[in-house]
C-alpha positions in Angstrom: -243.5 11.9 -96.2 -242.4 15.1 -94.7 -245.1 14.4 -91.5 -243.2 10.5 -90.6 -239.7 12.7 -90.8 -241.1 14.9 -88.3 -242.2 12.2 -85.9 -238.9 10.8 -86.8 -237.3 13.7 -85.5 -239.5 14.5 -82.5 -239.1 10.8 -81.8 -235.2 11.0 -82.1 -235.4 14.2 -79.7 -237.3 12.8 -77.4 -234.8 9.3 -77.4 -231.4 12.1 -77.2 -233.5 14.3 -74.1 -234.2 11.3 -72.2 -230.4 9.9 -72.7 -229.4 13.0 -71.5 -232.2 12.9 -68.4 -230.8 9.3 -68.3 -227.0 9.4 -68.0 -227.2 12.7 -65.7 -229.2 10.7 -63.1 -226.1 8.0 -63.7 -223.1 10.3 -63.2 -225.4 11.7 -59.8 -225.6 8.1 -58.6 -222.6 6.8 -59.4 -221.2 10.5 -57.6 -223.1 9.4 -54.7 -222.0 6.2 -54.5 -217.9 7.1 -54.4 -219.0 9.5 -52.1 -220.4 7.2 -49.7 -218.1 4.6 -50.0 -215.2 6.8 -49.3 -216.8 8.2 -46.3 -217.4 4.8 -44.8 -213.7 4.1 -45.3 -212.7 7.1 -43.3 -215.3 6.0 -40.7 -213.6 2.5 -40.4 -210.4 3.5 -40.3 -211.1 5.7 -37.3 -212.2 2.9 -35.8 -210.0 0.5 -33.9 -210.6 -2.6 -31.8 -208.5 -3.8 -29.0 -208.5 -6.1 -26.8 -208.9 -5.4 -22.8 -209.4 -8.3 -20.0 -210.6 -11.0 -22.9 -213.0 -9.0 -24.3 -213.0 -6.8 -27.7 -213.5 -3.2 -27.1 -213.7 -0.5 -30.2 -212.2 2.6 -29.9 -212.3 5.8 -31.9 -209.3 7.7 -33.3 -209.1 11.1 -33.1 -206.5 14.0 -34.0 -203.8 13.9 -31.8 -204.1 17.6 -30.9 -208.0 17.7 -29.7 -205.8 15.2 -26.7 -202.6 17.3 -26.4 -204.0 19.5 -23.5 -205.2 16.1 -21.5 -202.1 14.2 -22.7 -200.1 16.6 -21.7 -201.1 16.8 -18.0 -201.3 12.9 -17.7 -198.1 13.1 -18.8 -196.6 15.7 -16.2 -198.8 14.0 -13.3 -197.4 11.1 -14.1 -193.6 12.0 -14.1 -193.9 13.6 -10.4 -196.0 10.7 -9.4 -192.7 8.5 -10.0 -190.1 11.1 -9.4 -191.6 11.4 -5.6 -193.5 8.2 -4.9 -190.9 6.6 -2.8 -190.7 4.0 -0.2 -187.8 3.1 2.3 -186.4 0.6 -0.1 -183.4 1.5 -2.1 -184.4 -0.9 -5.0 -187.8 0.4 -5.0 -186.5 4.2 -5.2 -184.1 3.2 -8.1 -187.5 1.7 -10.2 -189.6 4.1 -9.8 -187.1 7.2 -9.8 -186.1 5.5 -12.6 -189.4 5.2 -14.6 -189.7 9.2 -14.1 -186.5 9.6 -15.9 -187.7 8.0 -19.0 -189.9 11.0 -19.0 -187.6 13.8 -18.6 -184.3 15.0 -19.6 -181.1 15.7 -17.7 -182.8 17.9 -15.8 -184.4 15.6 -13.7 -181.3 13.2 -13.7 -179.2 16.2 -12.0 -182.0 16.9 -9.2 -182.2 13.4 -8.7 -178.5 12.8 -8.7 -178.5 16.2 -5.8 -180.8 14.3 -3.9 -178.9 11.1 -3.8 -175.9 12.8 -3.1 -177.5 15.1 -0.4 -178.4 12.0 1.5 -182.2 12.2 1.4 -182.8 9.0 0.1 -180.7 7.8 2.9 -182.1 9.3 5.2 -185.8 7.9 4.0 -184.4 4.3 4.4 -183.4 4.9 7.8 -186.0 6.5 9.4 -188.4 4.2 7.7 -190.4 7.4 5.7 -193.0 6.8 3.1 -193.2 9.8 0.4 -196.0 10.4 -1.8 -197.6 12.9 -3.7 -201.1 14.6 -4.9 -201.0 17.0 -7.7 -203.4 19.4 -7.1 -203.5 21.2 -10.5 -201.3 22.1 -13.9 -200.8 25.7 -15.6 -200.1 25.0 -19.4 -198.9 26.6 -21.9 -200.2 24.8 -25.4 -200.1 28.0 -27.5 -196.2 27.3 -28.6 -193.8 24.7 -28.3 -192.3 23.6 -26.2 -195.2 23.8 -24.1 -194.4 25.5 -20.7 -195.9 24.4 -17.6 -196.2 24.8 -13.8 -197.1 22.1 -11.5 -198.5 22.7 -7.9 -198.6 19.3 -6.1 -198.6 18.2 -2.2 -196.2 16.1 -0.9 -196.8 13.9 2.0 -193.7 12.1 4.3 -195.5 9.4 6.3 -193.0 8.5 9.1 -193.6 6.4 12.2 -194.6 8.7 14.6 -195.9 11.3 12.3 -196.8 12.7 9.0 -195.5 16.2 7.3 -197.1 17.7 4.2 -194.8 19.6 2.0 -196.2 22.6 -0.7 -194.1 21.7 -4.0 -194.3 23.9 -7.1 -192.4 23.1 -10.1 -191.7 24.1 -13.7 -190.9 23.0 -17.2 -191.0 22.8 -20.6 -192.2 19.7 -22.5 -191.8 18.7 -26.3 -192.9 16.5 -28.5 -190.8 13.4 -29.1 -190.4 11.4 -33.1 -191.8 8.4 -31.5 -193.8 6.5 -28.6 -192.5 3.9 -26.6 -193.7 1.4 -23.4 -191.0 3.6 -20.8 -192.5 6.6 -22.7 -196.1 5.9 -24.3 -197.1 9.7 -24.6 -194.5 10.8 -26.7 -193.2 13.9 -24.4 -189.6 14.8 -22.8 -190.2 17.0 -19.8 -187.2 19.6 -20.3 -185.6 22.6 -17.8 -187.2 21.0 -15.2 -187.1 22.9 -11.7 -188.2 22.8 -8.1 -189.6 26.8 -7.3 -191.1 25.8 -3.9 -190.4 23.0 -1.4 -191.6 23.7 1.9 -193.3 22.2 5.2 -197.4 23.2 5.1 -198.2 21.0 8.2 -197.4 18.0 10.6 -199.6 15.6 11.9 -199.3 13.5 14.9 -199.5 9.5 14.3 -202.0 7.7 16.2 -201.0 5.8 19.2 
């Protein structure tokens, strides 16, 4: 009698060691499982499609500051790109002046409201002058905000009988606005905005 309660109890261990064995492999699989699941959520929602010319493209989300540095600049290049493309076309100047203004503050309103009463946009209608611009490079500031910067561009005055390229060197501060919007899709209000350097570099004759 005493032998069949011993096998009953090495039986009976046996039975509890391999529940144990048993629900430990369950709580590693089931940890596995959550696990993977939630990482393929955060996988799909960094993922987003969109559609571009018909056809659906998938991009990638990513934090906003590995961008700020490229944003940033794309954002500056663009506001001088508006604020100094210009064409002998007062309707034309007002769009595209106006665009750049979405981007700034009052800072660029006043320099724009100096040129305007200064006469220079007059004076590009009537002599027929073509203005555009090439930014060569940025100097940013991203360690604080708002983020300083410098921008060193080129203009170029394209009139009929010859073309003038101008050094221009401003500065600013940008931050970081609550929202994005279509006249404003990075987010960014250029602020203190100043001319340091506007000057002749060279003229070049028109071709006959």
């Amino acid at each position: 009698m005493f032998a069949q309660l011993k096998n009953i109890d090495r039986a009976f261990q046996h039975i509890k060691k391999f529940s144990i064995a048993f629900l430990i492999v369950c709580v590693l699989l089931s940890g596995s499982i959550v696990y993977l699941c939630f990482d393929q959520m955060n996988k799909a929602s960094g993922r987003v499609l969109i559609l571009y010319n018909g056809k659906v493209l998938e991009a990638f989300a990513s934090e906003r500051k590995a961008n700020l540095n490229v944003e940033l600049k794309d954002h500056i290049k663009t506001f001088h790109r508006y604020f100094f493309t210009l064409d002998p076309d007062e309707k034309a100047i007002a769009a595209t002046v106006g665009k750049a203004l979405y981007l700034a503050d009052n800072s660029a309103k006043q320099a724009y409201d100096n040129l305007r009463e200064s006469g220079y946009f007059n004076n590009l209608i009537a002599a027929n002058i073509s203005q555009g611009i090439d930014v060569d490079s940025i100097s940013l500031d991203i360690n604080r905000e708002p983020y300083g910067f410098v921008c060193y561009a080129r203009q170029k005055l394209i009139r009929s009988t010859s073309t003038v390229y101008r050094r221009l060197i401003t500065r600013g501060d940008i931050r970081v606005l609550q929202s994005q919007t279509d006249n404003n899709p990075h987010g960014f209000l250029i602020c203190r905005w100043e001319t340091l350097l506007n000057q002749d570099e060279s003229a070049k004759a028109a071709a006959p």
